[in-house]
C-alpha positions as CSV (number, residue, x, y, z in Angstrom):
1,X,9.1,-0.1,-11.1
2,X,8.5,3.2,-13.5
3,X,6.3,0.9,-15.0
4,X,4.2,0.2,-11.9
5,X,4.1,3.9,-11.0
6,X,2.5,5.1,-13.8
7,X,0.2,2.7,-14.1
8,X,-1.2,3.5,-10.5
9,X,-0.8,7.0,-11.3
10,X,-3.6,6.4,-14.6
11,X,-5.5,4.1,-12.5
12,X,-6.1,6.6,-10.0
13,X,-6.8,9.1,-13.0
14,X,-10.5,9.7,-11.5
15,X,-9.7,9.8,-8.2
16,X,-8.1,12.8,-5.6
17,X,-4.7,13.4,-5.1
18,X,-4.3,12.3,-1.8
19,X,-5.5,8.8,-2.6
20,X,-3.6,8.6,-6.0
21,X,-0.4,9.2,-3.4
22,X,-1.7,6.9,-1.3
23,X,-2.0,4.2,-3.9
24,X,1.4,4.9,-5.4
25,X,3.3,4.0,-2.1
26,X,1.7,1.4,-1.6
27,X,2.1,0.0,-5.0
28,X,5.9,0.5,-4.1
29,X,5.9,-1.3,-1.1
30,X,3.9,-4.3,-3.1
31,X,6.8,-4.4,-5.1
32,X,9.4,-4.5,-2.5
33,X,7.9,-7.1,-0.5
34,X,7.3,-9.3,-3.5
35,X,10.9,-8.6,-4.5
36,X,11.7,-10.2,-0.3
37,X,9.1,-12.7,-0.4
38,X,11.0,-13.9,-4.1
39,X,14.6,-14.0,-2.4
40,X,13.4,-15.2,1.4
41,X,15.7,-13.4,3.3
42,X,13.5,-11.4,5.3
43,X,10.6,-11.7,7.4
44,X,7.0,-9.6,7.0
45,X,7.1,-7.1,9.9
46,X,4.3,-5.2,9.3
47,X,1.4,-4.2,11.6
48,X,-1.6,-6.7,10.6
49,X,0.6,-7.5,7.4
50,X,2.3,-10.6,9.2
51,X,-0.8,-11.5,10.9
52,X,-2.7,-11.7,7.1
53,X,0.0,-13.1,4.9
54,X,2.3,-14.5,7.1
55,X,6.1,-13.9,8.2
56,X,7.1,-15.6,4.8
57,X,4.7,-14.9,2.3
58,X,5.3,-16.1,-1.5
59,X,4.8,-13.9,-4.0
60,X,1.0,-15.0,-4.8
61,X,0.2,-14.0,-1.2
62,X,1.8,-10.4,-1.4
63,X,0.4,-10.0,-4.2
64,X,-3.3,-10.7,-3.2
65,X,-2.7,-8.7,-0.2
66,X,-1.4,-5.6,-2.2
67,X,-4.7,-5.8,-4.3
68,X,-7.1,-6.5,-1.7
69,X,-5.8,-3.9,0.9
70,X,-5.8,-1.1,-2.4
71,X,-9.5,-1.9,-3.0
72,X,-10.4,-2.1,0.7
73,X,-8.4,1.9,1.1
74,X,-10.1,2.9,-2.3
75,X,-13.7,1.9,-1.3
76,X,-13.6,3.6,2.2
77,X,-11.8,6.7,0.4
78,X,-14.8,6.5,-1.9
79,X,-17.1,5.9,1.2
80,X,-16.0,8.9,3.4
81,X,-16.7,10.9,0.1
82,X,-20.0,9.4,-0.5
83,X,-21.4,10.2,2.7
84,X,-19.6,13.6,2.7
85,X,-17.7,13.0,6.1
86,X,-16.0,16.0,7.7
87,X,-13.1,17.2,5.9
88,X,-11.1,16.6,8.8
89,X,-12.0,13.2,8.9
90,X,-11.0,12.3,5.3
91,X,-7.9,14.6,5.7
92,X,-7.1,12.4,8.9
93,X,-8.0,9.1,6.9
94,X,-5.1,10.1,4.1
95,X,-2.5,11.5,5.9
96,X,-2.2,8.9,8.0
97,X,-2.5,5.9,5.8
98,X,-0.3,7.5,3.6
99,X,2.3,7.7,6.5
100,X,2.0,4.1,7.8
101,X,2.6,3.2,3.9
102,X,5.8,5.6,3.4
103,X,7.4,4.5,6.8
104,X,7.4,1.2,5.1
105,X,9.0,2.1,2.1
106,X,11.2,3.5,3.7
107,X,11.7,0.8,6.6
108,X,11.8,-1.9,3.0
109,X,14.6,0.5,1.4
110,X,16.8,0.3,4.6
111,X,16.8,-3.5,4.5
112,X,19.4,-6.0,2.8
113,X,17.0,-8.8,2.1
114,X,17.1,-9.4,-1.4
């Protein structure tokens, strides 16, 4: 997992804060729901998750997901940026992605499905 972290922390090396946080918790939650999807206990939850991978996932799937939907947040981080949107705007856009991923960490941590 340290591992994992400090990868996405040099990844996102040339990129702002918020979105280097952004990509951090999300590499976390990767992780955990690979680590669910490995021991089948538990079902994906997560709002649109379970509608793209499915309510058991394999690991391949989560995996895909985790890369697709961190290129997908980077490119529309990049985007806002690009066309110089409001700072409002890209604050909003941060803040609350970075809150939907965290509640899910921390939703992941509370659960006994490994």
């Amino acid at each position: 997992m340290t591992r994992l972290l400090l990868l996405t922390a040099l990844l996102c090396g040339c990129t702002s804060v918020p979105e280097a946080t952004w990509q951090t918790v999300h590499a976390v939650d990767v992780v955990q729901t690979a680590r669910f999807a490995h021991g089948g206990r538990c079902q994906e939850e997560g709002l649109g998750t379970r509608q793209l991978i499915g309510a058991n996932p394999g690991v391949a799937g989560v995996i895909g997901w985790g890369i697709a939907s961190a290129g997908v947040h980077y490119a529309v981080t990049r985007w806002l940026d690009s066309v110089d949107a409001p700072q409002w705007v890209r604050w909003t856009w941060q803040s609350v992605t970075i809150g939907i991923a965290g509640e899910a960490v921390l939703s992941n941590a509370e659960l006994d499905c490994y």
